[in-house]
DRENBAKE-548682 format. One record per residue (C-alpha): residue number from 1; residue in three letters; z, y, x. Coordinates in steps of 0.001 Angstrom, whole numbers. Layout:
// residues N
@pos:NUM, code:Ala, up:Z, north:Y, east:X
...
END
This chain:
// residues 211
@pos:1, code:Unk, up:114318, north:37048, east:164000
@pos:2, code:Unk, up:113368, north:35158, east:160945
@pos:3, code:Unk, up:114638, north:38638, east:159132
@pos:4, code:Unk, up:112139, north:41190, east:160867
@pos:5, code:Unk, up:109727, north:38748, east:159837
@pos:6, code:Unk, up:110289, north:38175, east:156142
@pos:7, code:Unk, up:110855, north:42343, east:156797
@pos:8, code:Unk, up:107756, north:43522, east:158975
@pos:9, code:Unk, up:106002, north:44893, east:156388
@pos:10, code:Unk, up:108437, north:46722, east:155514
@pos:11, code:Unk, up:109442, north:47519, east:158562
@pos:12, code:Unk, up:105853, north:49113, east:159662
@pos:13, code:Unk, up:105903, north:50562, east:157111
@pos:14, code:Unk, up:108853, north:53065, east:158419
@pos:15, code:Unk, up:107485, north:52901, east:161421
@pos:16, code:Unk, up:104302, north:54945, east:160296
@pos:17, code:Unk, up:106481, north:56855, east:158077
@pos:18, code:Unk, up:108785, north:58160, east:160998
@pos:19, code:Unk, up:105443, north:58740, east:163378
@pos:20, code:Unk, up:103779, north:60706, east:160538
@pos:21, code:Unk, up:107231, north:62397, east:160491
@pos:22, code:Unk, up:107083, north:63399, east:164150
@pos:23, code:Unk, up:103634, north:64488, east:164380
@pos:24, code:Unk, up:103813, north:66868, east:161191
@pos:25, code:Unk, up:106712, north:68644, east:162904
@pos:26, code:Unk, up:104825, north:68738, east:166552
@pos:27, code:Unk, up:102251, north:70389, east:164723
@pos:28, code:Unk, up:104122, north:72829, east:162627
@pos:29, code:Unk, up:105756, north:73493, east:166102
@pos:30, code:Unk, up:102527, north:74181, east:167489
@pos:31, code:Unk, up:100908, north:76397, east:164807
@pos:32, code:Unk, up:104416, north:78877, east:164879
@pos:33, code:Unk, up:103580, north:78779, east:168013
@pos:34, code:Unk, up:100044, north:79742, east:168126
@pos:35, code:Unk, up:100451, north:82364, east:165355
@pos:36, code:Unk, up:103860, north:83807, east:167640
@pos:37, code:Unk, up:100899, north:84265, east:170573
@pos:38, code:Unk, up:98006, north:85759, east:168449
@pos:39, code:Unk, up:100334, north:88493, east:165940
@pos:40, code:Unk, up:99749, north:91823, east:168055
@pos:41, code:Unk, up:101871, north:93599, east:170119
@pos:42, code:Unk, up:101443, north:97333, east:170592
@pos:43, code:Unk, up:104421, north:98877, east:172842
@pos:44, code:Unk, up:105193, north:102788, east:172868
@pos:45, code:Unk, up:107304, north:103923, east:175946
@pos:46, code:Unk, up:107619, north:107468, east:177762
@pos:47, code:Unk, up:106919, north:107960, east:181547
@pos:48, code:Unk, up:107893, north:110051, east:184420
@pos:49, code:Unk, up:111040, north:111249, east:182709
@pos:50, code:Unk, up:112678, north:111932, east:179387
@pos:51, code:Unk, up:111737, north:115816, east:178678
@pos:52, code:Unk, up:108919, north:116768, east:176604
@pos:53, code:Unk, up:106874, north:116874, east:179774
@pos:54, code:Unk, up:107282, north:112739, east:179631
@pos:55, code:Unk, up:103711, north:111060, east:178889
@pos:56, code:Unk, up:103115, north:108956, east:175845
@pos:57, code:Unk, up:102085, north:106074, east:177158
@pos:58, code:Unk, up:100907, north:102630, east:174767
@pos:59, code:Unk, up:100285, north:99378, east:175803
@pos:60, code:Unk, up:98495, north:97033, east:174341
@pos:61, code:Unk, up:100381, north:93713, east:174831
@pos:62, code:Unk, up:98450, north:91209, east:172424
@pos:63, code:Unk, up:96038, north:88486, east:173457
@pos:64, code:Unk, up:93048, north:90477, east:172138
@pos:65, code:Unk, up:92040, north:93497, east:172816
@pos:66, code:Unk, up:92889, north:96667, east:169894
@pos:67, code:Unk, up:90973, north:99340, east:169130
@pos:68, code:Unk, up:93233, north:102276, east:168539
@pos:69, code:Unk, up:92561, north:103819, east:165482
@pos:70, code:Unk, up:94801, north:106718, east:165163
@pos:71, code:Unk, up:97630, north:107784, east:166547
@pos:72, code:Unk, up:99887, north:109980, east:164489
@pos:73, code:Unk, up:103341, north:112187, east:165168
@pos:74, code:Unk, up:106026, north:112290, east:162524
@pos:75, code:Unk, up:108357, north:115581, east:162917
@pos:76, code:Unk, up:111849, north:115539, east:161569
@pos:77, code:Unk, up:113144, north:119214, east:161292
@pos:78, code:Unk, up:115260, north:121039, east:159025
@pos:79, code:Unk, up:112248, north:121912, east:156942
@pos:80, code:Unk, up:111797, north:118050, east:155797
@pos:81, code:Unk, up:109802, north:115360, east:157604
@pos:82, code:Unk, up:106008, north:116594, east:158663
@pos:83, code:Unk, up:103070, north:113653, east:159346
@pos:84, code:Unk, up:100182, north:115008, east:161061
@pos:85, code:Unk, up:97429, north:112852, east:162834
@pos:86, code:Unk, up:97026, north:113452, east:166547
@pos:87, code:Unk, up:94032, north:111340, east:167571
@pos:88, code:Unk, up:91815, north:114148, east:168330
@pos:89, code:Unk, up:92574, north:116565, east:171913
@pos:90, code:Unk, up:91513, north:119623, east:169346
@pos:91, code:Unk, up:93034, north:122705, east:171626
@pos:92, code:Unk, up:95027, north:120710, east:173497
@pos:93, code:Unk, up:94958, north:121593, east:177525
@pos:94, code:Unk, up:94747, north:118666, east:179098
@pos:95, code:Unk, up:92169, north:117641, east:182159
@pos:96, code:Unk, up:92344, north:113999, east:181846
@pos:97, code:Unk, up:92944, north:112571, east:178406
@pos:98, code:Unk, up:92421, north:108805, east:179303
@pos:99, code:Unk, up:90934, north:106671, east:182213
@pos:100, code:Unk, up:87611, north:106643, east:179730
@pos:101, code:Unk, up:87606, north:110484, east:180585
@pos:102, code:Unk, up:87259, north:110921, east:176751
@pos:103, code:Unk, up:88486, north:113611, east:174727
@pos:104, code:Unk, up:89807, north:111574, east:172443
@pos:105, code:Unk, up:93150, north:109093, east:171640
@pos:106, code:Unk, up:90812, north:106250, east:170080
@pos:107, code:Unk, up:89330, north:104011, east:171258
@pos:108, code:Unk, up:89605, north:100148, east:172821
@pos:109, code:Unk, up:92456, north:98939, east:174696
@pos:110, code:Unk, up:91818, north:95448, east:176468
@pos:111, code:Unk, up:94885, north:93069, east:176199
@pos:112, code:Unk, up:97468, north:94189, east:179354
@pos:113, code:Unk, up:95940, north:97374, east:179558
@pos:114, code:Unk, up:97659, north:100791, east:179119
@pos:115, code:Unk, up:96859, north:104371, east:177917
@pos:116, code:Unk, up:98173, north:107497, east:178791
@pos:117, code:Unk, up:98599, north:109305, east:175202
@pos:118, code:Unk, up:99140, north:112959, east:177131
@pos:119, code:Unk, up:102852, north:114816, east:177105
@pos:120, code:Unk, up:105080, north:114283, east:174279
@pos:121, code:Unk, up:105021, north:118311, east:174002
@pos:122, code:Unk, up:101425, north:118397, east:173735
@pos:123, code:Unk, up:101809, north:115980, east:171078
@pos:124, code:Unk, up:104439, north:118339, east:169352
@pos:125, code:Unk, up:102468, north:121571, east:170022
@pos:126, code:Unk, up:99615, north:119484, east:168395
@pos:127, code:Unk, up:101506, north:118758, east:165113
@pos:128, code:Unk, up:103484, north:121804, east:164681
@pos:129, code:Unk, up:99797, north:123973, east:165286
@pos:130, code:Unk, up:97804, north:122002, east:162713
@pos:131, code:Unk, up:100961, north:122401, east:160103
@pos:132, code:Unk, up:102061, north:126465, east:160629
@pos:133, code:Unk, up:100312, north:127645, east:163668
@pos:134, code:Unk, up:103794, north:127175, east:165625
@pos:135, code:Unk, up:102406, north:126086, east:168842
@pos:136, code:Unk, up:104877, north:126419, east:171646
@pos:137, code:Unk, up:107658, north:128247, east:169753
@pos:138, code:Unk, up:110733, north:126840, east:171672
@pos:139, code:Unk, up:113083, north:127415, east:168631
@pos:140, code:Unk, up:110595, north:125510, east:166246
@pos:141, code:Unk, up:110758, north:123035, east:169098
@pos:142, code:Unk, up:114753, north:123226, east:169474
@pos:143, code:Unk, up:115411, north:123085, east:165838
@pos:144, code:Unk, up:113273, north:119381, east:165843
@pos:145, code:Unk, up:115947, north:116734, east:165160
@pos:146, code:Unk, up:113198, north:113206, east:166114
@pos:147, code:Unk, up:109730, north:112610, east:166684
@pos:148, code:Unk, up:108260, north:109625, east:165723
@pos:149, code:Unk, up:105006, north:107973, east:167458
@pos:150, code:Unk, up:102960, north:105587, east:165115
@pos:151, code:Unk, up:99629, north:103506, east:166365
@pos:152, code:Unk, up:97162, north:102122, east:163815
@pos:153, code:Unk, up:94541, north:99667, east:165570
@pos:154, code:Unk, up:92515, north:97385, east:164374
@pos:155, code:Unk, up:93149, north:93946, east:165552
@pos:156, code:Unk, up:90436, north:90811, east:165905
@pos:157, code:Unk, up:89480, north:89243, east:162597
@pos:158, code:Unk, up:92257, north:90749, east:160685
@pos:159, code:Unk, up:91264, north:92510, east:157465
@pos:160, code:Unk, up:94137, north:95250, east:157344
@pos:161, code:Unk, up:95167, north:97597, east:160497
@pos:162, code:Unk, up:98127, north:96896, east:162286
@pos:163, code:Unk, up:100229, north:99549, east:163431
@pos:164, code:Unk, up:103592, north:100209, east:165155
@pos:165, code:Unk, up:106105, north:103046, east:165488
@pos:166, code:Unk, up:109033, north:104016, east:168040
@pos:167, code:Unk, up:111147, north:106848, east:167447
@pos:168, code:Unk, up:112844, north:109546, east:169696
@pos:169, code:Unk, up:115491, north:111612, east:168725
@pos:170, code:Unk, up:115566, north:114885, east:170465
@pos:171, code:Unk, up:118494, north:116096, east:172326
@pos:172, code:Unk, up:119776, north:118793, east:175014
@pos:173, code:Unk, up:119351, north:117439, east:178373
@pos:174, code:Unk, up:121553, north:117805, east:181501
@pos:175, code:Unk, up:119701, north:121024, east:181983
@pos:176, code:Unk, up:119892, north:122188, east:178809
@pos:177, code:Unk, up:116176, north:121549, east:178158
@pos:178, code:Unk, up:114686, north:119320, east:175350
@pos:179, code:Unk, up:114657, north:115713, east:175970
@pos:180, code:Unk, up:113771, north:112164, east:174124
@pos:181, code:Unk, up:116608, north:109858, east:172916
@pos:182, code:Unk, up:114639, north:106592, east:171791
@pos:183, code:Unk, up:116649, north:105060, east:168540
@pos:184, code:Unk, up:115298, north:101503, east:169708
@pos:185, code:Unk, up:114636, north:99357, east:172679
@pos:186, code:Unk, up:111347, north:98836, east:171801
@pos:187, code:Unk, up:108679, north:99995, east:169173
@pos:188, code:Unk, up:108860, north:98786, east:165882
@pos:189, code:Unk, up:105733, north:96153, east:165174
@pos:190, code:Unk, up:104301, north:96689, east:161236
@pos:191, code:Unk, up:103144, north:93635, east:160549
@pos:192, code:Unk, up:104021, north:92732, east:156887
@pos:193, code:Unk, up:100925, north:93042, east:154604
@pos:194, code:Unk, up:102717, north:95200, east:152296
@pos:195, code:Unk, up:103435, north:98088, east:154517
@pos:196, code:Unk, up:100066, north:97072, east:156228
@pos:197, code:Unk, up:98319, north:97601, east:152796
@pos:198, code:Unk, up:100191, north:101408, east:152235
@pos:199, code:Unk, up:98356, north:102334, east:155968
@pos:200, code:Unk, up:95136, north:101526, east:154672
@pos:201, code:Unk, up:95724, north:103491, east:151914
@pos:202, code:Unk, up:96984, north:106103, east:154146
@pos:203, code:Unk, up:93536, north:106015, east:155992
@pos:204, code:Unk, up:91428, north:106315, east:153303
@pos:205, code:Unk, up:93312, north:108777, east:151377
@pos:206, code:Unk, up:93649, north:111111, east:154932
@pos:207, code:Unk, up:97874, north:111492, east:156251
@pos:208, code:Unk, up:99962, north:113387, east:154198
@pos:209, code:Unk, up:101088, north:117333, east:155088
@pos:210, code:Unk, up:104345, north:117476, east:153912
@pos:211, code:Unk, up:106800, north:114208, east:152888
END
């Protein structure tokens, strides 16, 4: 006894030490936390079924509500890789576009809430008709080797665009049509500044024909 008293100075002294200890780590717990809940999620998936007839369909899974930007289709052929944006319904054939009932791919998603993009073959005939004026050639379409889907929103208070990507390779299906392969479970999310930085860029300079 007569030790923790010549000691108790010293002694609450650790004391605060070890509680200062404990509540910097609660809180570092707490801010990964936080920032895990408020990075964006955007997820790409197909519906109905796996041919090119399957809808595009994007979900916006963050805690805020996007605003989809652009949405853009990557073609992977044996002519090289071919980015073309696809935001626009510009001579596409399509009755309903969104629930908005507008002729466009932009626009806000609320957090939850999914978007039908249209058919993954309108989305093709799209690309392939701004490129070479290919639209609905079933050998230019049987020759593709993957499609990629990128969306660039614009999240909350964040000064860059934030953007992910899922890609589909395309392969013969049991009857012998077309169909989508997806490489991953689950879209990629671009969220380093870096590659967050070279979309901007991308924006401002207008996508590339021809990588």
């Amino acid at each position: 006894m007569s030790w923790l008293i010549e000691h108790r100075q010293l002694i609450t002294l650790l004391v605060n030490v070890g509680m200062l200890v404990v509540w910097i780590t609660y809180l570092q717990v707490f801010l990964a936390g936080f920032r895990r809940q408020r990075k964006p999620t955007i997820l790409i998936n197909v519906g109905q079924n796996r041919g090119l007839d399957a809808h595009c369909l994007v979900t916006n899974m963050s805690a805020e509500p996007i605003y989809i930007h652009a949405l853009v289709a990557i073609l992977e052929g044996p002519g090289g890789v071919v980015t073309c944006p696809v935001t626009e319904l510009d001579g596409e054939d399509w009755s309903g576009p969104s629930d908005l009932r507008l002729w466009t791919r932009q626009g806000p998603l609320a957090s939850a809430q999914i978007r039908d993009m249209g058919t993954m073959k309108a989305i093709i005939d799209h690309a392939r008709k701004t490129i070479s004026n290919e639209e609905g050639d079933p050998q230019a379409i049987a020759e593709l080797r993957t499609l990629e889907i990128q969306v660039i929103a614009v999240y909350g208070s964040e000064d860059l665009p934030v953007a992910a990507r899922r890609r589909f390779d395309l392969v013969r299906g049991d009857d012998g049509e077309p169909a989508l392969r997806p490489q991953t479970y689950a879209a990629r999310q671009i969220r380093s500044r870096r590659e967050r930085r070279q979309i901007a860029r991308t924006l401002a300079d207008g996508p590339p024909r021809l990588m």
